[in-house]
Backbone as CSV, one residue per row, in Angstrom:
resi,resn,N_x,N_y,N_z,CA_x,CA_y,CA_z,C_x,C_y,C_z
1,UNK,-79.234,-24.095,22.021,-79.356,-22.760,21.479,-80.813,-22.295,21.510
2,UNK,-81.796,-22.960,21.393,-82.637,-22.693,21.268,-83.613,-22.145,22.636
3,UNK,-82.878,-23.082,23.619,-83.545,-22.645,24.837,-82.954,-21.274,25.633
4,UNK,-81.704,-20.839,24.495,-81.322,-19.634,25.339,-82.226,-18.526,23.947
5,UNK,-82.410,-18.765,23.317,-83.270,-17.639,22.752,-84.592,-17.697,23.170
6,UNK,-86.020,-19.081,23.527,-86.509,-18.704,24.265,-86.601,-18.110,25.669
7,UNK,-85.310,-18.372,26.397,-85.095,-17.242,27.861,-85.191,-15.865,27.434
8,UNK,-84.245,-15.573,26.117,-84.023,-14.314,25.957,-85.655,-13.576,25.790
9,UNK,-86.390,-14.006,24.701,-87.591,-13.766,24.238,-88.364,-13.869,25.673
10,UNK,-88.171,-14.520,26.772,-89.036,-14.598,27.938,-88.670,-13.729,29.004
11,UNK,-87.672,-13.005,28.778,-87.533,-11.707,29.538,-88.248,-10.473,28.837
12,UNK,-88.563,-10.296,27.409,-88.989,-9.399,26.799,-91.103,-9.480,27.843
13,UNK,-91.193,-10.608,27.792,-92.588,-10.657,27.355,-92.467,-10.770,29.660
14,UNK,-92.088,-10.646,30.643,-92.000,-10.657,31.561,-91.538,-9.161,32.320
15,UNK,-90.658,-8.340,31.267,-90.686,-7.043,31.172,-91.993,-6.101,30.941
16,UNK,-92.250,-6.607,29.866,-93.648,-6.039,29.278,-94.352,-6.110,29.982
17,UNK,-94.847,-7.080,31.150,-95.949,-7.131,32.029,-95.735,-6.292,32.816
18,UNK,-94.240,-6.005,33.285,-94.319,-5.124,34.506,-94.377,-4.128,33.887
19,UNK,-94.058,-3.475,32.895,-94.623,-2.089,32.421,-95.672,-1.947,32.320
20,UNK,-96.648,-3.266,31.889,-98.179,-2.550,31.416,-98.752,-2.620,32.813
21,UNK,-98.822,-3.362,33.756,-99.341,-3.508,35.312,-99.110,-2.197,36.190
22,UNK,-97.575,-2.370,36.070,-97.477,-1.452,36.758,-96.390,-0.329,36.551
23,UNK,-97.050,0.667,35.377,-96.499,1.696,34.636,-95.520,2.746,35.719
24,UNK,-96.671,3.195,36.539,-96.125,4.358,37.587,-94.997,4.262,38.711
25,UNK,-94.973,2.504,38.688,-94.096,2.035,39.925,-92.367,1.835,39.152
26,UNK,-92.335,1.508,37.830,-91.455,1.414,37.380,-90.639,2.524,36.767
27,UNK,-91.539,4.000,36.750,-91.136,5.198,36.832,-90.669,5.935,37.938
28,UNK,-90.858,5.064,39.281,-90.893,5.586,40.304,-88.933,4.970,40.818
29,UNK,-89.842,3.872,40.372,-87.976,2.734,40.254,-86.687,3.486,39.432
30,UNK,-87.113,3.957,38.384,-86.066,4.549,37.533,-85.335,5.547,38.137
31,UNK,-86.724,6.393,38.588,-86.203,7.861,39.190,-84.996,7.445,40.352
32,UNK,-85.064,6.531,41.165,-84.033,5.891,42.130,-83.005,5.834,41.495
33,UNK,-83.196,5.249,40.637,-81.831,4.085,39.606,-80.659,5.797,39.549
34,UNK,-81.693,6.568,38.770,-80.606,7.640,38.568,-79.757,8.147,39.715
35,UNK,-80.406,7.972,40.946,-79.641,8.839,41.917,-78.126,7.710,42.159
36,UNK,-78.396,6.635,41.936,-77.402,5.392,42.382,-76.166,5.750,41.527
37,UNK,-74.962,5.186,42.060,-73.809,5.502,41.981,-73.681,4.118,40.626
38,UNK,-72.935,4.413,39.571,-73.337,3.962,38.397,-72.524,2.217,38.894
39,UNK,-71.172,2.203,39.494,-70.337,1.102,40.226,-71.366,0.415,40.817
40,UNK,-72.238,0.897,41.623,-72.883,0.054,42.507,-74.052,-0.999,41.604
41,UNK,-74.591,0.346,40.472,-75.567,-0.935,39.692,-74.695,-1.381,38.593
42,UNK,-73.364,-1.511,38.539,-72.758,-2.652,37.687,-72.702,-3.795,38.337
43,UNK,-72.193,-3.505,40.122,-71.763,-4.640,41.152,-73.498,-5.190,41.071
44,UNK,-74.009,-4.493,41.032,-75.455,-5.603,41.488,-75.976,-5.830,39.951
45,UNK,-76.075,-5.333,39.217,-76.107,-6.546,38.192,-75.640,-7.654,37.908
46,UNK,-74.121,-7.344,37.955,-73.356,-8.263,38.217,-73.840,-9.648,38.953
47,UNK,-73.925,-9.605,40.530,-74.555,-10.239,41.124,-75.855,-10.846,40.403
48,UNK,-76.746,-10.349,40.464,-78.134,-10.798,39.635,-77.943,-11.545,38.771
49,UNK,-76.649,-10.803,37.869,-76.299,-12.229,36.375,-75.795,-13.610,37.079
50,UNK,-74.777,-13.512,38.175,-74.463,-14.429,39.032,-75.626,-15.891,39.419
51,UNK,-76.739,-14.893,39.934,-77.618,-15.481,40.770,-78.279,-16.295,40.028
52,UNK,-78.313,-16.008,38.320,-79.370,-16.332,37.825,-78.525,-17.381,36.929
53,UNK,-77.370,-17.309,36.708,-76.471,-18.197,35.791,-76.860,-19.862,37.109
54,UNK,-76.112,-19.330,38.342,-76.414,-20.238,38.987,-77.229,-21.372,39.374
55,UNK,-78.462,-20.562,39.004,-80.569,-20.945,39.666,-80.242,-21.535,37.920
56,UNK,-79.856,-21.623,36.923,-79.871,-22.291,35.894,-78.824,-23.467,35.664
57,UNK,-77.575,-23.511,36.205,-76.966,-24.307,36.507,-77.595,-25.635,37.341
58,UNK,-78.138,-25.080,38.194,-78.884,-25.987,39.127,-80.067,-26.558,38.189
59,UNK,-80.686,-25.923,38.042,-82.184,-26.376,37.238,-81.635,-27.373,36.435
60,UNK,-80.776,-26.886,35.551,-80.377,-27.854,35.003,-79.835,-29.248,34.647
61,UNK,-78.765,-29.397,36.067,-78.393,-30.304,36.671,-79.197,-31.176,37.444
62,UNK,-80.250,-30.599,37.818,-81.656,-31.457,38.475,-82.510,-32.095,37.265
63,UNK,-82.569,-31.631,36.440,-83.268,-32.228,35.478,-83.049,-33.423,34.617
């Protein structure tokens, strides 16, 4: 339990960097996001949660 609340807490503080670095690029990203068909960024989140459950499955199992 504990190591899924530090993941959680380590997306906050990995977010935050890309906002403070690079403010204008992630405004630039958004403006995209809106034009996207709302299905398509569920399917690719989707995916991403996939990718990343996986890359932790593994890590894990290696360890």
């Amino acid at each position: 339990m504990r190591d899924l609340i530090v993941a959680f807490f380590l997306t906050f503080v990995l977010e935050g960097l890309y906002y403070a670095i690079a403010p204008e690029k992630v405004q630039a990203i958004m403006r995209e996001l809106v034009k996207l068909d709302p299905d398509m960024l569920r399917k690719t989140g989707l995916l991403v949660a996939a990718i990343g459950v996986a890359a932790v499955v593994f890590i894990r199992r290696m360890g």
